[in-house]
NUTITOR-263582 format. One record per residue (C-alpha): residue in three letters; x, z, y. Coordinates in steps of 0.02 Angstrom, whole numbers, padded with zeros to 5 digits, always signed. Example, Ala and Ser with C-alpha at 12.3 -4.5 7.8 and 13.67 -1.06 7.14 Angstrom:
2
ALA+00615+00390-00225;SER+00684+00357-00053;
! end
This chain:
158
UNK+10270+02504+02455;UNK+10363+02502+02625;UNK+10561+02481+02563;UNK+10615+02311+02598;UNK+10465+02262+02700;UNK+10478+02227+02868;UNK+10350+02328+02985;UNK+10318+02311+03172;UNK+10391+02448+03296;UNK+10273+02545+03381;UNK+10261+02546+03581;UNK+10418+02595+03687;UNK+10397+02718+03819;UNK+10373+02622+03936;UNK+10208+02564+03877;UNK+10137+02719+03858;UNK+10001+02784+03968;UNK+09942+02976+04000;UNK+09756+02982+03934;UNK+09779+02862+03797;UNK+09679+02916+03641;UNK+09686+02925+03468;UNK+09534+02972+03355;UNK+09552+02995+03179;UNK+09432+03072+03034;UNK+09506+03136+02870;UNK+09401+03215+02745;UNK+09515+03334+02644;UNK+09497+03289+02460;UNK+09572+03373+02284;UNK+09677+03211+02273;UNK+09773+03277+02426;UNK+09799+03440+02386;UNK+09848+03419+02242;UNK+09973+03291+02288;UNK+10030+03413+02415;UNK+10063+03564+02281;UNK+10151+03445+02152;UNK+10259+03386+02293;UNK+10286+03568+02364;UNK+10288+03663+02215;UNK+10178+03781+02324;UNK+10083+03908+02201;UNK+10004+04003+02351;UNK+09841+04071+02264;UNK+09786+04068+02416;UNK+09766+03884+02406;UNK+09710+03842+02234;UNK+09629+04010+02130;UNK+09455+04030+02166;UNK+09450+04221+02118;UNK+09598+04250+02207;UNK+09522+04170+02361;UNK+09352+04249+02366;UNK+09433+04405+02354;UNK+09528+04376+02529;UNK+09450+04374+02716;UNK+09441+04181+02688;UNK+09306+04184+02543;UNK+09370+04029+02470;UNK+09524+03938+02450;UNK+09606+03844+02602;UNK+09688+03686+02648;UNK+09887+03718+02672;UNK+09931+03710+02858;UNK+10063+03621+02849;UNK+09940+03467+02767;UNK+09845+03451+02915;UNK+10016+03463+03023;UNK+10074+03317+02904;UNK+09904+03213+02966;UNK+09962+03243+03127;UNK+10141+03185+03122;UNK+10068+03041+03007;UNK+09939+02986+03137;UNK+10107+02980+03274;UNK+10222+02886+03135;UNK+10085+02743+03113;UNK+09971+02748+03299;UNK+10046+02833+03451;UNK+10163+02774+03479;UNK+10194+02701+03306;UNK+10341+02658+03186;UNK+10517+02709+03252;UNK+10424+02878+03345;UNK+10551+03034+03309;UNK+10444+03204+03326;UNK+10565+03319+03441;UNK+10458+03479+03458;UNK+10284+03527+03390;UNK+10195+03689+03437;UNK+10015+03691+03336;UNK+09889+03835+03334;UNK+09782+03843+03187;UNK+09619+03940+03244;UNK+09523+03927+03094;UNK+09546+03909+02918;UNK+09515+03752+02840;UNK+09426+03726+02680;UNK+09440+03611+02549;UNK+09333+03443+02562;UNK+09314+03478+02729;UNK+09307+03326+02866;UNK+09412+03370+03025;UNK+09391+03259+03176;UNK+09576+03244+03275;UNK+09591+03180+03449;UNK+09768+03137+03515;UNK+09796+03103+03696;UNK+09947+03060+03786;UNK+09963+03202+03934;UNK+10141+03152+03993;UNK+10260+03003+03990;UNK+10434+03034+04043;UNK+10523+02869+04034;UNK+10708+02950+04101;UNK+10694+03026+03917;UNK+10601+02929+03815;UNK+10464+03064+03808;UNK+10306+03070+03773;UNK+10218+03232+03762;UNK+10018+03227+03664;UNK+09905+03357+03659;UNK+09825+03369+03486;UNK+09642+03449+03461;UNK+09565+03456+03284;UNK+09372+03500+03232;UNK+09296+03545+03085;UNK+09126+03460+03020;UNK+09035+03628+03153;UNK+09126+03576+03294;UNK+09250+03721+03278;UNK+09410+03699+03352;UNK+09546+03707+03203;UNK+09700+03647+03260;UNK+09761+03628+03443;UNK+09932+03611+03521;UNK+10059+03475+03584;UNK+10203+03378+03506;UNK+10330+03290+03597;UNK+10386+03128+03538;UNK+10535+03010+03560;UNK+10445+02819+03549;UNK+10565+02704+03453;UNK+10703+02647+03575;UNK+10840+02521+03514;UNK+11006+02569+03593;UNK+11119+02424+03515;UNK+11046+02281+03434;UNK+11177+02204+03312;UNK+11092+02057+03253;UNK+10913+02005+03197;UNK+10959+02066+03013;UNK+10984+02243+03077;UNK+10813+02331+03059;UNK+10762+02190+02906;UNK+10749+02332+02796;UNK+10616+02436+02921;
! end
């Protein structure tokens, strides 16, 4: 559990490089979706009945969008730049459908530091087990910045 542990803050701005990378596999498993729909309370058919599903253009059911946006946001939170990162703007095309236990390859990449605003804008591209391109877009990202530090005690509880 993270409450009351104390955790690193990611990289400031200012350390931040355009073309730094970030590869990460995640294989899509029951376990996750169905966290996702207990958590949501999201009955989509769409997502979960099999007759349902193979009765739609999609043939079977698919992996709620907003899952693989939360891999995304998850991958920023813990890698680039890392604990303390505040999303500001995300705009994600999803060109394909994906499918349940499917294993989607994302690549992250740092296209633009802007250190006058603490800014970092990453381009996000994300492949299905074919190659296919499945997610694409950018997110722009505020790195952790401290503005006031009261004492050493302050962020204890991070």
């Amino acid at each position: 559990m993270l409450l009351g542990k104390k955790r690193e803050l990611g990289r400031k701005v200012e350390e931040m490089n355009v073309g730094e990378k970030l590869n990460l596999t995640e294989k899509i498993e029951d376990k996750d979706l169905l966290l996702y729909l207990g958590l949501t309370n999201d009955g989509n058919p769409l997502y979960i009945q099999h007759d349902y599903a193979s009765q739609t253009i999609y043939g079977k059911p698919v992996v709620p969008n907003i899952m693989l946006t939360g891999i995304i946001t998850s991958a920023i939170s813990k890698y680039l730049p890392g604990p303390g990162s505040y999303i500001t703007e995300q705009k994600l095309k999803f060109r394909e459908p994906v499918y349940h236990y499917a294993t989607i390859e994302f690549l992250l990449e740092v296209v633009e530091v802007d250190i006058k605003h603490n800014e970092v804008t990453i381009h996000i591209a994300a492949t299905n087990e074919e190659g296919s391109p499945v997610v694409e877009g950018t997110v722009l990202v505020h790195p952790p910045q401290i503005i006031n530090q009261l004492s050493t005690q302050a962020t204890d509880n991070i």
